[in-house]
C-alpha positions in Angstrom: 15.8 65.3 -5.1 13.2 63.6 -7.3 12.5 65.5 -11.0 10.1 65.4 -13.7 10.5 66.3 -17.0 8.6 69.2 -18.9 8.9 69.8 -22.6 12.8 70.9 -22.3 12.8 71.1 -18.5 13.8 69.1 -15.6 12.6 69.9 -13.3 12.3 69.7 -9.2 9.3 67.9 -8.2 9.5 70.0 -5.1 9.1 73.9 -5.7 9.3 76.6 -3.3 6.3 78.5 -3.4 7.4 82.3 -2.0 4.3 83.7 -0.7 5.0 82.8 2.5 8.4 83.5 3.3 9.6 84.2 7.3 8.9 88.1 8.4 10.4 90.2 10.4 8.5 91.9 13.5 7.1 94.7 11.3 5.9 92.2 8.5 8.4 92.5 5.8 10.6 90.0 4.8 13.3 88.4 7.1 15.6 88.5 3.6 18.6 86.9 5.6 16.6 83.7 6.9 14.9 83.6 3.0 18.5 83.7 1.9 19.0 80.5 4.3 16.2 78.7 2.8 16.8 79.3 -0.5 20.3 78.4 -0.6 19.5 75.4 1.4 16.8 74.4 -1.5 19.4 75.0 -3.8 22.7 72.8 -2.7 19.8 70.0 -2.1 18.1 70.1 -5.7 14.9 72.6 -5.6 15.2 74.3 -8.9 11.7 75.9 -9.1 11.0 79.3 -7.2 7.6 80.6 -7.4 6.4 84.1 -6.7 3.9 86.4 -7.7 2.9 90.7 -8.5 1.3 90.2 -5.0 3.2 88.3 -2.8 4.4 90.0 0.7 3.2 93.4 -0.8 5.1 93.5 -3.8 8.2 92.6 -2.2 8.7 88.6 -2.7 9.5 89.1 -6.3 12.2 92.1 -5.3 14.0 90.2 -2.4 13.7 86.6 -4.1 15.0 87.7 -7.1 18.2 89.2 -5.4 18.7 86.3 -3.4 18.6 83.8 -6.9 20.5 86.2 -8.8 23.8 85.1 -7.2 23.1 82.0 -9.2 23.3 81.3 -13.2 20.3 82.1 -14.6 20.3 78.9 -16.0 20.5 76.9 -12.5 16.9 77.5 -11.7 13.5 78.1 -13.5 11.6 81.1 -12.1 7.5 81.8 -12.5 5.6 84.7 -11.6 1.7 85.6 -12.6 0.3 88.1 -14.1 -2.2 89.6 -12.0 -5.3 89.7 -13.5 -7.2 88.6 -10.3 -6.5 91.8 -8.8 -8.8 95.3 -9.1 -6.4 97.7 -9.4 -6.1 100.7 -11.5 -3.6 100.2 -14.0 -4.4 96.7 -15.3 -1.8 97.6 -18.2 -0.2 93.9 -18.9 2.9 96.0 -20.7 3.6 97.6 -18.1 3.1 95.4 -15.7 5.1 92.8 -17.4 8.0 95.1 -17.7 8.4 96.3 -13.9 8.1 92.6 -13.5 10.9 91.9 -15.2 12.8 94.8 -13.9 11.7 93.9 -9.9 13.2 90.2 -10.6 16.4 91.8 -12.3 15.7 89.5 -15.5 15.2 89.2 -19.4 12.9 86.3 -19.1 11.1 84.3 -16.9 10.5 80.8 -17.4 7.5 79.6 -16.5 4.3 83.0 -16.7 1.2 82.2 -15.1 -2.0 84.4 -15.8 -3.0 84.1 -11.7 -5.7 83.0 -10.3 -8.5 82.6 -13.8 -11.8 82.0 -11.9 -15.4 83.2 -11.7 -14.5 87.0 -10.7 -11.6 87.4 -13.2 -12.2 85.5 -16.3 -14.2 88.7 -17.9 -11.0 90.7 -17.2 -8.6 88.5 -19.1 -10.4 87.8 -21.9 -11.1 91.7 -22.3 -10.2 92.5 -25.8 -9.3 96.3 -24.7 -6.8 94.9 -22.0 -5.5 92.6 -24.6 -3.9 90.6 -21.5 -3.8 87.0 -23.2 -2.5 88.2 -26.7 -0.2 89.9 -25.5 1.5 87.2 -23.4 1.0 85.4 -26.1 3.3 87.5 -28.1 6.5 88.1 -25.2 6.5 83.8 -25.5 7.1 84.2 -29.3 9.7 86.8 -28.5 11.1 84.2 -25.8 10.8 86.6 -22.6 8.2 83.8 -21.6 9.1 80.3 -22.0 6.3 78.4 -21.0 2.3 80.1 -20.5 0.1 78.3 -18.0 -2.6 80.5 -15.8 -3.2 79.1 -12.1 -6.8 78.8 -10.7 -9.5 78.0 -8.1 -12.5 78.6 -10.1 -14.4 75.7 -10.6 -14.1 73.3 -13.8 -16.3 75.4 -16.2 -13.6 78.4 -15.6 -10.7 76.0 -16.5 -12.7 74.7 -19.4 -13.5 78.3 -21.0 -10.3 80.0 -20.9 -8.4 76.3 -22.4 -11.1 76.0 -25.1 -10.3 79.6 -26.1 -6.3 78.9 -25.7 -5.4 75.3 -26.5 -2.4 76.0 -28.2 -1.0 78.7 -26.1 -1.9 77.2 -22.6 0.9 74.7 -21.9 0.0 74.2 -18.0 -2.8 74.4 -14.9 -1.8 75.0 -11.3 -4.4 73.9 -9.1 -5.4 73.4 -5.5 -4.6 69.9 -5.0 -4.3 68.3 -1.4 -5.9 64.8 0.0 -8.5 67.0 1.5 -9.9 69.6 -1.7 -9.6 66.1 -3.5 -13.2 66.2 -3.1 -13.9 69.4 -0.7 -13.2 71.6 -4.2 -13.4 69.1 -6.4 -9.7 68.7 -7.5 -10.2 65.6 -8.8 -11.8 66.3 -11.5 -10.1 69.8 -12.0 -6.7 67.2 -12.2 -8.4 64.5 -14.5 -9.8 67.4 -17.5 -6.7 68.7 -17.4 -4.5 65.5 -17.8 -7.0 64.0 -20.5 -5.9 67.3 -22.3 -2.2 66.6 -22.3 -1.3 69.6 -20.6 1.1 69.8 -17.5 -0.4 70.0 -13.7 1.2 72.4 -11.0 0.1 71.8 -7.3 -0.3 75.0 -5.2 -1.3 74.7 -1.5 0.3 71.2 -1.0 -0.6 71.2 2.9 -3.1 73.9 2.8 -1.7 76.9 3.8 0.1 74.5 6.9 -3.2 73.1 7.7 -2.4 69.4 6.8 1.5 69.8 8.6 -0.2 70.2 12.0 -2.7 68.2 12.4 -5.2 67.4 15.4 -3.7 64.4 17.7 -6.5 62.1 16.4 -5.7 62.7 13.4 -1.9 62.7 14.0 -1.9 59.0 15.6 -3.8 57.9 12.6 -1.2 58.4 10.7 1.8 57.9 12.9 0.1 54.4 13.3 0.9 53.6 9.4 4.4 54.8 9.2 5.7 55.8 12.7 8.9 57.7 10.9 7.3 59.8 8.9 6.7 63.4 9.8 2.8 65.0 9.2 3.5 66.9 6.4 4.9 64.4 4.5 2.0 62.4 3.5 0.2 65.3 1.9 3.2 65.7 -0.3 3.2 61.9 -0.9 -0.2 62.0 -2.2 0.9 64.5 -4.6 3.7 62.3 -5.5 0.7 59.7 -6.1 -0.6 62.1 -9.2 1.6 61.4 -12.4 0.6 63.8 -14.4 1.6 66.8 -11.7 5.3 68.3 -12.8 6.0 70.3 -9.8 4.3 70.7 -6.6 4.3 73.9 -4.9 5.1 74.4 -1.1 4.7 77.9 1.1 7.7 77.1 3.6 7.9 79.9 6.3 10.8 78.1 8.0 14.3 76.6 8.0 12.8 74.0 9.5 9.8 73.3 7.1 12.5 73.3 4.2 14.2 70.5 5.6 11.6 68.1 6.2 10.0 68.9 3.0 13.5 68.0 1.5 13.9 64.7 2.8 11.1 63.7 2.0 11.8 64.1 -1.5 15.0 63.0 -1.7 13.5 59.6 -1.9 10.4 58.6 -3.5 8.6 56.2 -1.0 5.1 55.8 -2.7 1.9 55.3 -1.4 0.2 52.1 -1.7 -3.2 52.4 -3.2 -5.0 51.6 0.1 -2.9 54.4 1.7 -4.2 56.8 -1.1 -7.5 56.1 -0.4 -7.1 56.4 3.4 -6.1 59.9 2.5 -8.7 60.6 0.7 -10.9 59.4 3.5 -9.1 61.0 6.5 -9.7 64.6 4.2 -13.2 64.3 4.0 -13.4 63.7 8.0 -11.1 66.2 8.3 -13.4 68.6 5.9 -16.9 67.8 7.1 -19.0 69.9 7.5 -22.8 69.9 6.0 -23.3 66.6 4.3 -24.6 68.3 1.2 -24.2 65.6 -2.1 -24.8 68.0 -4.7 -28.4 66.0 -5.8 -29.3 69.4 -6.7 -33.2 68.6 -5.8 -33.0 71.9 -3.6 -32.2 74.2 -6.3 -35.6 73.8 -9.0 -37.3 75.0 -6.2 -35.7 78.0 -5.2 -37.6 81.3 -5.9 -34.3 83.1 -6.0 -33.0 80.7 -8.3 -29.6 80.1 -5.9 -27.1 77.9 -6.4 -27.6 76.2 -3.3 -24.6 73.2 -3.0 -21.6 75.5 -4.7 -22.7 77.9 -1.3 -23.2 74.8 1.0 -19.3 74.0 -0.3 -18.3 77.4 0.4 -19.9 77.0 4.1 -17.5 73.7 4.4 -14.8 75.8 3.4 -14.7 78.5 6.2 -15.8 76.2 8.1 -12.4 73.9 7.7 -10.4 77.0 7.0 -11.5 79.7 8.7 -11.3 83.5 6.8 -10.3 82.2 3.5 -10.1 84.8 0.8 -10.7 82.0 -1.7 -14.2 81.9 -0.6 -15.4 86.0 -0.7 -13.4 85.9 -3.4 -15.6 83.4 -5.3 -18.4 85.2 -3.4 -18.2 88.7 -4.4 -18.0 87.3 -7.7 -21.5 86.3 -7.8 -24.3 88.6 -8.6 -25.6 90.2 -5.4 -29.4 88.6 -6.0 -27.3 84.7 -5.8 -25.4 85.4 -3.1 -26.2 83.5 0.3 -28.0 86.7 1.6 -30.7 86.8 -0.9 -32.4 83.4 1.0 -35.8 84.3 1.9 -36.3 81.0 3.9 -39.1 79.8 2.6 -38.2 76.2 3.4 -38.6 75.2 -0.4 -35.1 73.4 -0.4 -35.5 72.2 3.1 -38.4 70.0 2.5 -37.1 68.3 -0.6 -33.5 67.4 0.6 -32.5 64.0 1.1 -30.4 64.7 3.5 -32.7 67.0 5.5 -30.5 69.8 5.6 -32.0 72.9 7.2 -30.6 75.1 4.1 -31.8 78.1 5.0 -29.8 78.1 8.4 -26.8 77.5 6.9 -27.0 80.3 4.3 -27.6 82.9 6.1 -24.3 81.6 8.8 -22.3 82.2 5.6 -23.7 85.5 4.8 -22.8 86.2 8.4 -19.2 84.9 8.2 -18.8 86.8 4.7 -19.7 89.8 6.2 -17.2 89.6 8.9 -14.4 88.8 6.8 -12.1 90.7 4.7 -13.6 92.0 1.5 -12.0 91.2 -1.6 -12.0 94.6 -2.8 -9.9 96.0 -0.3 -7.4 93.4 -0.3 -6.9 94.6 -3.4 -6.7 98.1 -3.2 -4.2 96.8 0.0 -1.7 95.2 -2.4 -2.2 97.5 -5.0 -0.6 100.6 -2.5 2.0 97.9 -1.0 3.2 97.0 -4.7 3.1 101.0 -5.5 5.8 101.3 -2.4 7.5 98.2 -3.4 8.3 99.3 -7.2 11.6 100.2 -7.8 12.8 103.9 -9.1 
């Protein structure tokens, strides 16, 4: 297994990220495969588990936890996130923080992430009445967190207000990092800002939720072409591996099957050449296109509503190389009703002056469409908020 070091930590390039964990028939947790998987990560060298106040309906923290517990606490480095993200009721971060650490059966946790900082959540964690951030802060002092990062998919701006306000409490960003949101969200500079600060990189979504493991045969035979015995998925985590400044990337494995790939392929480091890197970066964007929008911005002086017309031209790519993803009403619903895709008026304004003669207007209103047929953020929420209520223990 290939490591990286972090401050006192080494620790497991690959981590298991357990969001996505195999379910039984009714949805819940198939704990005896997870049990597989996870002992299967240990005896080959995964030390970092990742879960979350969300995941599987409260549950992944519970059943994980069990399932590590049989090893010393000391063998493996566990994060979970605060979950600031959410709209729930009781956004008390003591409490929270405590059933936390009573649903993973521990006295610490080694690596705390605030989850998810972006454009709809910021507000909430920097409320002084909620007094999330200080006290985090303050359980790291007492050593019940070891290291404080916060995970994100805001854009840059996001990640630069919450580090200007914490630079010396923030030790670590985990971000959406594949060869495709290299430039579809922009992760290249998300990765760049926070390596120029010195502070630690986590990868979450690795192969995109599975997209980039099963590719279309095209795309499939492009790849097989350059190294014929190397399986799909494990050139997305080689283009991780490419990143020097990332500690640990993160991978959702539902499967036996998906553990063991992603094992051998980082047993041994076989690097990308640089020309291989930027064929990546080139097969993501065909993979991603969509509307060739190139953020000139001319559109947007023009526009009566004063929309931000590329950031909801990028959320348009999005759904329409991932179809349904939260990500997107999230960042949505975040926006003020009057800037959100369905206050276009189609006056044409933008049409006219683009370069690339996008009919703008069109493609707005197909995202308001698609956002309206797709789960609202809100009730997600109040979703997981019951499932964590039934998951808490007595």
């Amino acid at each position: 297994m290939l490591y990286n070091n972090f401050k006192e930590c080494k620790i497991s390039r690959l981590g298991f990220g357990l969001m996505r964990l195999p379910v039984n028939s009714d949805g819940t947790i198939n704990k005896k495969e997870t049990e597989k998987m996870i002992d299967y990560a240990i005896a080959h060298g995964v030390n970092y588990f990742d879960t979350a106040w969300p995941y599987h309906g409260g549950m992944s923290e519970i059943i994980c936890s069990q399932i590590l517990n049989k090893y010393p606490r000391d063998s493996y480095f566990l994060a979970t996130k605060f979950p600031g993200h959410q709209i729930i009721s009781n956004m008390n971060v003591q409490e929270i923080f405590e059933e936390q650490l009573k649903k993973c059966n521990t006295t610490y946790f080694d690596f705390y992430l605030l989850h998810n900082v972006y454009e709809g959540s910021i507000d909430r964690y920097l409320d002084k009445e909620l007094n999330i951030i200080p006290y985090l802060i303050e359980q790291k002092k007492k050593g019940r967190i070891k290291h404080l990062g916060f995970s994100s998919h805001g854009d840059l701006d996001i990640i630069k207000r919450i580090i200007d306000l914490y630079p010396n409490d923030l030790e670590f960003c985990q971000l959406q990092i594949n060869y495709v949101d290299w430039t579809l969200q922009k992760a290249k500079e998300k990765y760049d800002y926070i390596t120029s600060l010195g502070l630690g990189v986590w990868v979450m979504e690795t192969v995109r939720g599975g997209k980039l493991a099963t590719l279309d045969s095209e795309f499939r035979d492009k790849l097989k072409a350059r190294r014929k015995d190397e399986s799909i998925p494990s050139w997305a985590l080689r283009f991780i591996l490419k990143l020097e400044n990332v500690k640990v990337m993160l991978s959702g494995m539902s499967s036996y099957e998906q553990m063991i790939d992603n094992i051998k392929t980082m047993e041994n480091d076989k690097p990308l050449t640089d020309e291989e890197f930027i064929f990546l970066i080139e097969l993501g964007k065909e993979l991603s296109y969509g509307i060739p929008c190139t953020s000139c911005k001319y559109c947007t002086s023009g526009c009566p509503k004063g929309l931000n017309i590329p950031r909801l031209l990028s959320f348009y790519n999005d759904l329409k190389y991932q179809k349904n993803i939260i990500n997107v009403s999230m960042k949505i619903e975040a926006l003020e009703k009057e800037k959100q895709p369905s206050a276009c008026i189609s006056c044409k304004k933008c049409t006219t002056i683009c370069p690339q003669k996008i009919d703008i207007p069109k493609y707005l209103h197909l995202l308001a469409d698609e956002i309206e047929r797709m789960p609202k953020w809100l009730d997600v929420c109040k979703q997981r908020e019951e499932a964590n209520k039934k998951a808490k223990l007595d």
